[in-house]
C-alpha positions in Angstrom: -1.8 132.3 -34.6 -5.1 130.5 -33.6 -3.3 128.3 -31.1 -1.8 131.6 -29.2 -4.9 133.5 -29.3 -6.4 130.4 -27.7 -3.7 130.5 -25.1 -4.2 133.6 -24.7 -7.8 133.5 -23.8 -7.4 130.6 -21.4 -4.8 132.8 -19.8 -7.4 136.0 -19.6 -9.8 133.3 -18.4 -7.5 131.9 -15.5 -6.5 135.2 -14.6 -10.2 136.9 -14.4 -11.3 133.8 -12.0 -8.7 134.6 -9.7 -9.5 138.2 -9.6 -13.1 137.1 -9.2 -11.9 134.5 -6.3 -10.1 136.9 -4.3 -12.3 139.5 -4.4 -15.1 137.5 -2.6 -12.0 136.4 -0.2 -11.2 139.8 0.2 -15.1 140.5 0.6 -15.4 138.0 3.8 -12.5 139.7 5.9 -14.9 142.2 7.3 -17.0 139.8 8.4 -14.0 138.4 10.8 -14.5 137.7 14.4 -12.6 135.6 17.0 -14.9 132.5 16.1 -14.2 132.6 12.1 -11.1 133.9 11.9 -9.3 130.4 10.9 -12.0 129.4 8.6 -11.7 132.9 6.9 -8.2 133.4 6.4 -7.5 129.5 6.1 -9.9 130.4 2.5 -7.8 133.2 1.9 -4.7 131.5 1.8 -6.0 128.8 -0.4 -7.1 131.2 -2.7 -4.0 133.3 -3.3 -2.6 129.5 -3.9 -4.5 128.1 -6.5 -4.2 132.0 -8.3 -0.8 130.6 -8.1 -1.2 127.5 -9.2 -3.4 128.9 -12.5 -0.5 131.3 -13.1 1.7 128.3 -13.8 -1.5 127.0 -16.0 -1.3 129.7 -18.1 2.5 129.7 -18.9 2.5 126.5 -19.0 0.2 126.9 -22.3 2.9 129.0 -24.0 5.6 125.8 -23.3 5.8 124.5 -26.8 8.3 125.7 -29.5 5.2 126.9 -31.7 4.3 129.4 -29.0 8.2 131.0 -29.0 7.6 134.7 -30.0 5.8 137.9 -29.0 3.3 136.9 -27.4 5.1 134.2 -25.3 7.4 136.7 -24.0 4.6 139.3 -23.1 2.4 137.0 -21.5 5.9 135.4 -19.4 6.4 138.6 -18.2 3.2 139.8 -17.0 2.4 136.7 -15.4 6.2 137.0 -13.7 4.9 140.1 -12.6 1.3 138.9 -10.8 3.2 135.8 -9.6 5.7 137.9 -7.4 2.8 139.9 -6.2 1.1 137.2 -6.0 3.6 135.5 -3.7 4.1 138.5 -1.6 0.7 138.9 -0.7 0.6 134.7 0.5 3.6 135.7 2.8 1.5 138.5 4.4 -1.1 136.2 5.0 0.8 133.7 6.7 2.7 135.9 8.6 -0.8 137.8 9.5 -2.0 134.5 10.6 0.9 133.0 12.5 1.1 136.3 14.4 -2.8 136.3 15.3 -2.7 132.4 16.3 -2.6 131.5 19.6 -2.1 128.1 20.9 
């Protein structure tokens, strides 16, 4: 039980990061102009990426067979569940981005 209440921490950890990342992400698309607009959203997509990538992190933790159970499955779930939002909000981006490009 200490190894998945380990996990889970590291998961909670990962997870409040991200939520910390995007909201100063999220904070510096007021200050957009013409001028910053790459740099700004180009920080805003890597952002929402690595969340991603430490969503996979935190599963990952739950891989071995001494982590099957409860808590496994709970923490599979919710993460499913930030991962597809997750992902949907990346696709925004990009599509925000392509459509505001202009070679």
């Amino acid at each position: 039980k200490s190894r998945v209440t380990f996990t889970l921490a590291d998961c909670i950890e990962l997870i409040d990061n991200s939520i910390d990342e995007l909201q100063k992400s999220i904070g510096e698309i007021v200050h957009i102009k013409h001028s910053n607009f790459v740099l700004i959203m180009s920080n805003l997509q890597t952002s929402v990426s690595t969340d991603l990538i430490d969503k996979d992190i935190c599963v990952d933790g739950f891989s071995s067979r001494a982590m099957n159970g409860y808590a496994k499955m709970m923490v599979r779930k919710q993460i499913i569940k930030i991962t597809h939002l997750m992902s949907n909000s990346l696709a925004l981006i990009n599509n925000y981005v392509s459509s505001q490009i202009r070679y």
